[in-house]
C-alpha positions in Angstrom: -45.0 -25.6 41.8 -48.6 -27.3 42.7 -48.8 -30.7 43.5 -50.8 -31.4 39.8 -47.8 -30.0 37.9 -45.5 -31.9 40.3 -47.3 -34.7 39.2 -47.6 -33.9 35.9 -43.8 -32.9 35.3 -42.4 -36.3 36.9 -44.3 -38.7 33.9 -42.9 -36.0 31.4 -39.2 -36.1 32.6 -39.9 -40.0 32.6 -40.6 -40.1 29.0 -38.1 -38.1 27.6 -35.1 -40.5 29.8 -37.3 -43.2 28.3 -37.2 -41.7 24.6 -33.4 -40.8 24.9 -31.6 -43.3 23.0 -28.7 -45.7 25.1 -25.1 -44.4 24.2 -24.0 -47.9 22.7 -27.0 -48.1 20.2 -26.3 -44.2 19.0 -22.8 -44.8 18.3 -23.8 -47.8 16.5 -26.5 -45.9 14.4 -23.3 -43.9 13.3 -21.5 -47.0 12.1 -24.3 -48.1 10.3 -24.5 -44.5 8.7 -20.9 -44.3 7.4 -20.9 -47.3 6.3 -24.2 -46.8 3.7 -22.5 -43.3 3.1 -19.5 -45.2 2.3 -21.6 -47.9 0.1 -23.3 -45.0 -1.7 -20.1 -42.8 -2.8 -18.4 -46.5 -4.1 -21.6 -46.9 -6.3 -21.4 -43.2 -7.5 -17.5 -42.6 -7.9 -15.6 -45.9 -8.3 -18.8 -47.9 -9.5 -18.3 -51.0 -6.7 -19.7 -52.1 -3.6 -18.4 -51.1 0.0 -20.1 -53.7 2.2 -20.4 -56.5 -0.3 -16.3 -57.3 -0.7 -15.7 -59.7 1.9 -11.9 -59.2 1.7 -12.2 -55.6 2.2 -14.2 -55.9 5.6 -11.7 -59.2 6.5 -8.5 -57.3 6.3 -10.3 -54.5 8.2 -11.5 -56.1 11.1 -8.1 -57.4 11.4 -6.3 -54.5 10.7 -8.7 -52.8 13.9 -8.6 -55.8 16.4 -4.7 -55.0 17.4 -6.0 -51.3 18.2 -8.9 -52.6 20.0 -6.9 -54.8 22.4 -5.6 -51.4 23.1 -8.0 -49.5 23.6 -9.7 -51.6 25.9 -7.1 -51.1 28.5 -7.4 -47.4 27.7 -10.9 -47.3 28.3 -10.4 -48.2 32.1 -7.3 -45.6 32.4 -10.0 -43.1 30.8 -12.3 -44.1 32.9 -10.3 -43.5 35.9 -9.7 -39.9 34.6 -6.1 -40.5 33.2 -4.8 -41.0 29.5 -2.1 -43.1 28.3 0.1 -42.2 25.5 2.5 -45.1 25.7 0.5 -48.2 24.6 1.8 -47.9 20.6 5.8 -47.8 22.1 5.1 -50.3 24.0 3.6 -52.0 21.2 7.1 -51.8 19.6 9.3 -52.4 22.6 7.5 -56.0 23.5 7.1 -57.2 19.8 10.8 -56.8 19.6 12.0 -58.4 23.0 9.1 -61.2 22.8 9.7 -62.0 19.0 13.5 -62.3 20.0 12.4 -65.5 22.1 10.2 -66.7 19.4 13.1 -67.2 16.6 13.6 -70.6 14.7 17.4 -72.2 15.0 17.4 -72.1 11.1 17.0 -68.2 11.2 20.7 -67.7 11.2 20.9 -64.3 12.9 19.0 -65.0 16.0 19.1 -62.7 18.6 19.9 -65.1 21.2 21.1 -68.6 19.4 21.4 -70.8 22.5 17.2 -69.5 23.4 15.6 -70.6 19.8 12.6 -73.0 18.6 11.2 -72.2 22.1 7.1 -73.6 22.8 5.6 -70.3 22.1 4.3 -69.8 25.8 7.7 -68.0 26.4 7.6 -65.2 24.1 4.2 -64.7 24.9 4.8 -64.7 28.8 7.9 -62.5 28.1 5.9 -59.9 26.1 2.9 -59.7 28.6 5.2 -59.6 31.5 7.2 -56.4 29.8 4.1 -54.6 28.9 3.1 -55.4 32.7 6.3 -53.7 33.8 6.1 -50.5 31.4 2.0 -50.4 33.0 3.3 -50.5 36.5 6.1 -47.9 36.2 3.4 -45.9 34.8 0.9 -46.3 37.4 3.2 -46.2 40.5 4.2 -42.9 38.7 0.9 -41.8 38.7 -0.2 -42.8 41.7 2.6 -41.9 44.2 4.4 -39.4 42.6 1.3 -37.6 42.0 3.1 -36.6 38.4 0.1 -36.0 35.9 -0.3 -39.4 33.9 0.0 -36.8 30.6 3.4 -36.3 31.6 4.2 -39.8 33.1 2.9 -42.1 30.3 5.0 -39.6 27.4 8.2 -40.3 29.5 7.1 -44.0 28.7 6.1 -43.1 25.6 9.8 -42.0 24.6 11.8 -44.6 26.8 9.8 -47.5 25.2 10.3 -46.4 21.7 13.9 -45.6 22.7 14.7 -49.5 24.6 12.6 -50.9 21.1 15.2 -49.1 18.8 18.6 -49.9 21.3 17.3 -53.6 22.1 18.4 -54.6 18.4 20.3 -51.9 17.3 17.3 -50.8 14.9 17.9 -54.1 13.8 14.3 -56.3 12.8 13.5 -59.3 14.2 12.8 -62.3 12.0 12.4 -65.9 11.3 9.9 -66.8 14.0 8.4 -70.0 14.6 4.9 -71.8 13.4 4.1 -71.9 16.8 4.3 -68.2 17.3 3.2 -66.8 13.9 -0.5 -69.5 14.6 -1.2 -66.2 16.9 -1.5 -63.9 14.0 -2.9 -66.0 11.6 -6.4 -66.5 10.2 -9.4 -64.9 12.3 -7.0 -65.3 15.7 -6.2 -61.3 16.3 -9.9 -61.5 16.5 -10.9 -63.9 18.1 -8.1 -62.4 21.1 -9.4 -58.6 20.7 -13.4 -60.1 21.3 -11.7 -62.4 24.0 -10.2 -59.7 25.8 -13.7 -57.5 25.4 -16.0 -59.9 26.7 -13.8 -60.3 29.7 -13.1 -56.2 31.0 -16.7 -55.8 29.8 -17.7 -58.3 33.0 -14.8 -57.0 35.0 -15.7 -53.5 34.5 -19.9 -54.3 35.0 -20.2 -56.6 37.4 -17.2 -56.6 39.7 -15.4 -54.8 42.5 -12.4 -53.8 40.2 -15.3 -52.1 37.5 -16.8 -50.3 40.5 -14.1 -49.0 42.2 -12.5 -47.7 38.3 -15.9 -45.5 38.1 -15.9 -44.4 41.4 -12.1 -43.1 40.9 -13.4 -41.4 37.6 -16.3 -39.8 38.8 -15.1 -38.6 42.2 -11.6 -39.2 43.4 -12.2 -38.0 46.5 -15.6 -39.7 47.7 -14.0 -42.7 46.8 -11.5 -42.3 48.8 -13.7 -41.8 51.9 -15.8 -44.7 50.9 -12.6 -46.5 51.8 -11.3 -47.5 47.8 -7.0 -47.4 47.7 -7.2 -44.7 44.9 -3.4 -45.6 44.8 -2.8 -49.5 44.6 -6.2 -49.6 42.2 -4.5 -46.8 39.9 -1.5 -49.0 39.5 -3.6 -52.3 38.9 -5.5 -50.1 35.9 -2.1 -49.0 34.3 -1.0 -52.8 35.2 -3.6 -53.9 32.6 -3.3 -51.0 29.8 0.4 -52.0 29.6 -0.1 -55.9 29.7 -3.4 -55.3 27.4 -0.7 -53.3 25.0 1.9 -55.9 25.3 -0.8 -58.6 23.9 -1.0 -56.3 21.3 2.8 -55.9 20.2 2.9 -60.1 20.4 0.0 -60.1 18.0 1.2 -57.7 15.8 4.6 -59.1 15.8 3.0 -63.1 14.9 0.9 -61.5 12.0 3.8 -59.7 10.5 5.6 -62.7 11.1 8.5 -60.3 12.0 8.9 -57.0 14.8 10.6 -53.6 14.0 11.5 -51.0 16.4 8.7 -48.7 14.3 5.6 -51.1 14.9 2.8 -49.2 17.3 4.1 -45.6 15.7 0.3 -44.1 16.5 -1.3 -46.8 17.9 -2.0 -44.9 20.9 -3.9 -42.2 19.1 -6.0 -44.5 17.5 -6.9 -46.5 20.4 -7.7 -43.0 22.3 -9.9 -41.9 19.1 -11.9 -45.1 19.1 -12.1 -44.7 23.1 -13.9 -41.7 23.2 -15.6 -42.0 19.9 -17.3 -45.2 22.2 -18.6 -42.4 24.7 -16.1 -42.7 27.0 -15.8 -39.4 28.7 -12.3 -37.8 28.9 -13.3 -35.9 32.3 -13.4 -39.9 33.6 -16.3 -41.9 35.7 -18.2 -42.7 32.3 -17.1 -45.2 29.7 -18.0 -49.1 28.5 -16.3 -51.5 26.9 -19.1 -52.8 24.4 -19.1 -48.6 23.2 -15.3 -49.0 22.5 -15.4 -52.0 20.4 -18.1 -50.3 18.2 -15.6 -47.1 18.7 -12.9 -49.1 16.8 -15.2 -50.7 14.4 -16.2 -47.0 13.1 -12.3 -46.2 13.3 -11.4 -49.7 11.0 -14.4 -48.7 8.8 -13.7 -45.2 7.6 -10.1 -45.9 6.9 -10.8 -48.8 5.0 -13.5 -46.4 3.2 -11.1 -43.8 3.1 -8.4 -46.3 1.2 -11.7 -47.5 -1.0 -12.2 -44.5 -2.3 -8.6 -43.5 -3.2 -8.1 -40.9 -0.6 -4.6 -39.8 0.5 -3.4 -40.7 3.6 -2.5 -36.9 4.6 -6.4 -36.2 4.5 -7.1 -39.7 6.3 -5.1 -38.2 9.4 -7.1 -34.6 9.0 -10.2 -35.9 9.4 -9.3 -38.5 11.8 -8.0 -35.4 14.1 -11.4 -33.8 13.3 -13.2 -36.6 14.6 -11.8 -37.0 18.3 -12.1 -33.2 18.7 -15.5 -34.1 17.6 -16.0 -36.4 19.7 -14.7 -34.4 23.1 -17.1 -31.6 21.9 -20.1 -34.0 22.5 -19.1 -35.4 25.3 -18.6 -32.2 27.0 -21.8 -31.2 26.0 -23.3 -34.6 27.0 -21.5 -34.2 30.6 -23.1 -30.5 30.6 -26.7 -31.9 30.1 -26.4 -34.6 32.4 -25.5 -32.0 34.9 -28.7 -29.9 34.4 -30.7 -33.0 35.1 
């Protein structure tokens, strides 16, 4: 090539990174086009608006911030190249031991009578801490068993569901405490799920942990000659998807104002499906927060649409499968183009 169409070729291949659109603000475009396609076919079919009922989008964004606390954690064991399939049993498992601790003395079948009308610091410490404990068996698992974290995290995946179910019998758990339920009131699941996004959106941009949980992703090995403990690190992400899933069992278990061995059933699937519809990469190394809250905002917002326009639930769970295959089939073609650049 001449040195003119050298010259000429670099300002061209500047343009056309310039003209390509950042992931975030595509993904976004999306939820902005659902949601007018979803406005449109209400003013066609059922003759109302979509966007203009403020109770609809209410119970929606907090139907989708319990799945988004979860997903954020599985965004950084994505990132890393690894998946977790437990998060929605360990949902269940810590809603019913920390909901145990969070019972009123006038409920008169309390789990543990001589532990009730407890500050509600305690069932939330015992919640995190058990969903701290199902993370690190997972990721000492992975990490120094070398067992695939598919396999690893579905052992978790029936254990968890399996100690949720024994803990009580199949027995719920009720009559909890104000103090407890305040967490699931209101705009508070909300409030938590944007909490806990701001903060892994810093961790994961701007410090070591963020840095090192790419590095694993994109090459395990030259991170490990650049000196990074693939092992303890691996650990410390799992560490944070199971405390980040506990949150999520305590919240779910304070809004229901009760916990059931059968709460989470899915919620792993759905935090996955709004991971990668966010951008984040299945191969690993590629991945933000700020793509996995809009992820579970387009999640929240078609089944809401899908429940506004009177569709059955069967066909809510076909399409919703459609959509993460979607989803991988862009990405691998996204990770293919990246490659020929």
């Amino acid at each position: 090539m001449s040195t003119k169409a050298a010259e000429g070729a670099a300002p061209l291949a500047t343009r056309q990174r310039r003209r390509r659109l950042p992931t975030e603000l595509s993904i976004f475009l999306v939820l902005v086009g659902i949601a007018l396609i979803y406005e449109a076919l209400g003013w066609m079919f059922i003759g109302q608006s979509f966007l203009m009922n403020s109770q609809r989008l209410t119970i929606m964004i907090l139907q989708v911030s319990v799945i988004g606390i979860i997903a954020v954690g599985v965004t950084q064991v994505i990132i890393t190249g690894g998946i977790d399939l437990s998060s929605g049993s360990v949902v269940g498992m810590t809603a019913m031991i920390a909901t145990s601790f969070a019972q009123s003395s006038t409920w008169g079948r309390a789990v543990f009578p001589s532990l009730t009308d407890l500050p509600a610091v305690v069932p939330i410490m015992v919640g995190l801490l058990i969903g701290a404990a199902a993370g690190l068996a997972n990721g000492a698992l992975i990490a120094y068993t070398k067992i695939p974290p598919f396999i690893a995290t579905l052992g978790m995946f029936v254990s968890a569901r399996g100690v949720a179910k024994w803990y009580t019998k199949g027995q719920p758990v009720s009559g909890i405490t104000e103090q407890f339920h305040f967490i699931g009131t209101k705009a508070w699941p909300v409030v938590v799920f944007l909490v806990v996004a701001l903060i892994f959106h810093i961790a994961l941009r701007y410090t070591r942990y963020g840095k090192f949980t790419y590095a694993i992703g994109a090459n395990p090995q030259a991170a490990r000659v650049s000196g990074i403990n693939i092992e303890a690190h691996l650990v410390k992400v799992y560490v944070i998807a199971g405390l980040l899933a506990g949150l999520a069992g305590i919240v779910t278990a304070a809004r229901a104002e009760t916990a059931q061995a059968s709460m989470g059933v899915g919620y792993e699937l759905d935090a996955i499906a709004a991971t990668v519809i966010g951008g984040t990469s299945l191969t690993g190394g590629v991945g933000r927060i700020t793509g996995t809250v809009i992820g579970t905002i387009i999640l929240g917002v078609m089944t809401s649409g899908f429940t506004f326009l009177r569709i059955d639930a069967y066909y809510q769970e076909i399409v919703k499968g459609l959509i993460i295959v979607a989803a991988v089939v862009i990405d691998v073609y996204r990770q293919k183009k990246r490659r020929k650049h």
